[in-house]
VMD Tcl script that builds the backbone (N, CA, C; Angstrom):
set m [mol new atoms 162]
animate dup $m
set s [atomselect $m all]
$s set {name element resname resid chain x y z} {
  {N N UNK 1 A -53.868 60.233 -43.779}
  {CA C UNK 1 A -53.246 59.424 -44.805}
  {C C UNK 1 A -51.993 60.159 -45.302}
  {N N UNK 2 A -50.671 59.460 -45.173}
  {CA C UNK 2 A -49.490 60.220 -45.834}
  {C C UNK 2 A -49.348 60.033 -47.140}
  {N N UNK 3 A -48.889 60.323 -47.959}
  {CA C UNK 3 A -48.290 60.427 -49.212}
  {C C UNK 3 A -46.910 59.367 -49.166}
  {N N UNK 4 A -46.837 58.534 -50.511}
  {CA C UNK 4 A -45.429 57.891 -50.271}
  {C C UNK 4 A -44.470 58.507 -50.587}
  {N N UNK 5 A -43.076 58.444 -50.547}
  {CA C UNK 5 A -41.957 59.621 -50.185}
  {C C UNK 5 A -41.688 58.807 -51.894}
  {N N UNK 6 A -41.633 60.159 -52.697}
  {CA C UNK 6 A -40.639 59.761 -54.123}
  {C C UNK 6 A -39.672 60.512 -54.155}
  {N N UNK 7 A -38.228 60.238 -53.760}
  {CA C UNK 7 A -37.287 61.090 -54.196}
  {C C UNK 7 A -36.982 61.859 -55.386}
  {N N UNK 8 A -37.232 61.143 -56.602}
  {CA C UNK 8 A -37.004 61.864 -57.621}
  {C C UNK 8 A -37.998 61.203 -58.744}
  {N N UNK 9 A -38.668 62.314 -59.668}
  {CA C UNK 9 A -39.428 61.624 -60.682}
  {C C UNK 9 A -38.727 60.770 -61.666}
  {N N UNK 10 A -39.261 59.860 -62.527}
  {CA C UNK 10 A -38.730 59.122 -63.266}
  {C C UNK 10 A -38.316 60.550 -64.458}
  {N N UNK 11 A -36.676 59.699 -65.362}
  {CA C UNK 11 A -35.984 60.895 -65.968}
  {C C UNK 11 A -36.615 60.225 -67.460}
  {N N UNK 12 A -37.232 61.159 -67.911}
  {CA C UNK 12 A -37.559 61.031 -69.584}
  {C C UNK 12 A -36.660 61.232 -70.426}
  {N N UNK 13 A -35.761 61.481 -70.357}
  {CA C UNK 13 A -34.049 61.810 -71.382}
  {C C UNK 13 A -33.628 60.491 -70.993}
  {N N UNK 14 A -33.214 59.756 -69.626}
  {CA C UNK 14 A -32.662 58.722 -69.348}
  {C C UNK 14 A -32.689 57.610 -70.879}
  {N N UNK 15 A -31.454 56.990 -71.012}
  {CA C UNK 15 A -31.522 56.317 -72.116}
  {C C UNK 15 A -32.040 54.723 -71.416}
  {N N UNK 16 A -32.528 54.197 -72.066}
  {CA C UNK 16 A -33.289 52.628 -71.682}
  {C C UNK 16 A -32.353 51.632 -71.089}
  {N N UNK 17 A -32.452 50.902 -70.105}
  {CA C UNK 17 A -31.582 49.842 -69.798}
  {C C UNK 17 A -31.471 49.278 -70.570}
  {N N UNK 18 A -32.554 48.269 -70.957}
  {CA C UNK 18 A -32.464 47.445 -71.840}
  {C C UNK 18 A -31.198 47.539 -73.672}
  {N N UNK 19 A -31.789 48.768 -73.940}
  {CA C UNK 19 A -31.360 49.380 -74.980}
  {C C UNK 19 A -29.750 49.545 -74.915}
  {N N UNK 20 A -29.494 50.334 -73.635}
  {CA C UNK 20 A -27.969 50.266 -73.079}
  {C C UNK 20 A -27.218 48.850 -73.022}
  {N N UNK 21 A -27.814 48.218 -72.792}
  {CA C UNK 21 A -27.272 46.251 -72.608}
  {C C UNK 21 A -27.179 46.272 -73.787}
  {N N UNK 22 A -28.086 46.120 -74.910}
  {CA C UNK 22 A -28.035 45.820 -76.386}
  {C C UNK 22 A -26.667 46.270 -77.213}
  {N N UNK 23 A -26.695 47.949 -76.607}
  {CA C UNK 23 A -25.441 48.645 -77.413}
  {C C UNK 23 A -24.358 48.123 -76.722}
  {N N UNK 24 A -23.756 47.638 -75.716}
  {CA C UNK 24 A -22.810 47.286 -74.979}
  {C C UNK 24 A -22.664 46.207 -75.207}
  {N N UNK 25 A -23.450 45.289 -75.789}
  {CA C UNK 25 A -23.524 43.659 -76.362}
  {C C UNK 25 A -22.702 43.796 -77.716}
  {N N UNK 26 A -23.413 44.886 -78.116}
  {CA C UNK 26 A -22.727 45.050 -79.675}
  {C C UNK 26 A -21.394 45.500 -80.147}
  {N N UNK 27 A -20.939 46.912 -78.885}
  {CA C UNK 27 A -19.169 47.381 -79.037}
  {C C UNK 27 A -18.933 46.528 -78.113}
  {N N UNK 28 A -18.842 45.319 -77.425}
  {CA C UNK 28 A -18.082 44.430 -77.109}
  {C C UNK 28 A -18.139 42.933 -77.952}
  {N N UNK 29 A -18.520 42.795 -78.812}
  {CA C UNK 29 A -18.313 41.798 -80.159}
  {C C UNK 29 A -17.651 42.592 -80.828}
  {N N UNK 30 A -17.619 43.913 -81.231}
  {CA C UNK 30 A -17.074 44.522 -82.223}
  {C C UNK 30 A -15.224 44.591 -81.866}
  {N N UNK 31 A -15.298 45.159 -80.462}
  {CA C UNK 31 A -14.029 45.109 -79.827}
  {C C UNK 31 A -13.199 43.274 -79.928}
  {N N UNK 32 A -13.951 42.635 -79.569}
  {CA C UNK 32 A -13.415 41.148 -79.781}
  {C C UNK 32 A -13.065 40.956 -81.200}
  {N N UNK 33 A -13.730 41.285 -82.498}
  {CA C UNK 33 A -13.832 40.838 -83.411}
  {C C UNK 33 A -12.159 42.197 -83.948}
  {N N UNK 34 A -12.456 42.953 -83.330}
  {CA C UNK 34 A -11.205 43.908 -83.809}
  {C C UNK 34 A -9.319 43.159 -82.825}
  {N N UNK 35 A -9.957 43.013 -81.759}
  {CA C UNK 35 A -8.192 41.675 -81.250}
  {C C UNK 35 A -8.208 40.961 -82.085}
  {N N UNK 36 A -9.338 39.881 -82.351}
  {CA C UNK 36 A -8.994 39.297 -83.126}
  {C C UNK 36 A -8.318 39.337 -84.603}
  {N N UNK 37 A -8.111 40.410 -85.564}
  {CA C UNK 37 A -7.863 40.741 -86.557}
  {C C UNK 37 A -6.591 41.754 -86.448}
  {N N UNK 38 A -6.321 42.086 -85.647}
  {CA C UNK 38 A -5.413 43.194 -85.904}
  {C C UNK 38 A -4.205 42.356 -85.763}
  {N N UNK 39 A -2.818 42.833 -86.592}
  {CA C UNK 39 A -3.040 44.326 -87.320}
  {C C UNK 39 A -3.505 43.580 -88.646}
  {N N UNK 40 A -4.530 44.052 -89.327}
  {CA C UNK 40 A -5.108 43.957 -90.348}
  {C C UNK 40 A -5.654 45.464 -91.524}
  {N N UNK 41 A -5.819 45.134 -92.087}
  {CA C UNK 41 A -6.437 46.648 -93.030}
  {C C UNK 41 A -7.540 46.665 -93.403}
  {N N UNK 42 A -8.313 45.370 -92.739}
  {CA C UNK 42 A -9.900 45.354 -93.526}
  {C C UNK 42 A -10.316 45.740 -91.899}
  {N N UNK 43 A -11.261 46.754 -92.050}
  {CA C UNK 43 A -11.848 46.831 -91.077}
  {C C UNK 43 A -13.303 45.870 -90.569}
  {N N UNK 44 A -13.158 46.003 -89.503}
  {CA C UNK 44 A -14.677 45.002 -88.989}
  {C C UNK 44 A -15.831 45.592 -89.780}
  {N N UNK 45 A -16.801 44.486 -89.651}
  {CA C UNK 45 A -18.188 44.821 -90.276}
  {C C UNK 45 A -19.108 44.426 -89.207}
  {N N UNK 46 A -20.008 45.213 -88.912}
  {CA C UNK 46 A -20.850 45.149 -87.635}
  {C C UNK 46 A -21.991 44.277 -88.485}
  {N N UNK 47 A -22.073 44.113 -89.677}
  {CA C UNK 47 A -23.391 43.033 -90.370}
  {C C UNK 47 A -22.400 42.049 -91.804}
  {N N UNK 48 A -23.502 41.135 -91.774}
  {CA C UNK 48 A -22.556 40.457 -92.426}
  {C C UNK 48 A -22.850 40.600 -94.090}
  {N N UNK 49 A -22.164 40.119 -94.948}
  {CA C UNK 49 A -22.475 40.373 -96.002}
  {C C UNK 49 A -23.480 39.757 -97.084}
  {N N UNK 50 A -24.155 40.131 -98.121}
  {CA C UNK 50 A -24.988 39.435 -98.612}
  {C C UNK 50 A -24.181 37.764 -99.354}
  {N N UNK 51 A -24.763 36.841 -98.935}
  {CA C UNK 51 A -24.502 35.568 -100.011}
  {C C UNK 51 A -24.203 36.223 -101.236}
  {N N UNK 52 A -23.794 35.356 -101.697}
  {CA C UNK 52 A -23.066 35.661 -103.596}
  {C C UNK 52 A -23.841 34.791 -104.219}
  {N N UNK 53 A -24.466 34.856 -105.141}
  {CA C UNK 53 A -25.085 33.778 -106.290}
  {C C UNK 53 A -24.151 32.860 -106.896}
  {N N UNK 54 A -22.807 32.939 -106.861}
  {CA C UNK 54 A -22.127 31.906 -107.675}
  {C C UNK 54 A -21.361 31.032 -106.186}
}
mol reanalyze $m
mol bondsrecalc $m
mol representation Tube
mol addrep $m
């Protein structure tokens, strides 16, 4: 009986795919949302702000 051939063990530091898509979802809205505004002086907001009561 052979053994199956693993080139390399799985990397435990490796950062998550999934997780990587998420952050790359997020500085590319941020980047859009910054063309869109410039030149401006308010900077982007990555969340939005609370409603106002009045």
């Amino acid at each position: 009986m052979t053994k199956k051939f693993d080139p390399a063990p799985r990397d435990k530091l490796a950062v998550d795919p999934k997780k990587a898509m998420e952050l790359d979802e997020k500085f590319s809205q941020l980047e859009k949302g910054l063309e869109e505004t410039f030149p401006a002086s308010d900077p982007v907001s990555e969340t939005q702000p609370k409603p106002s009561r009045y």
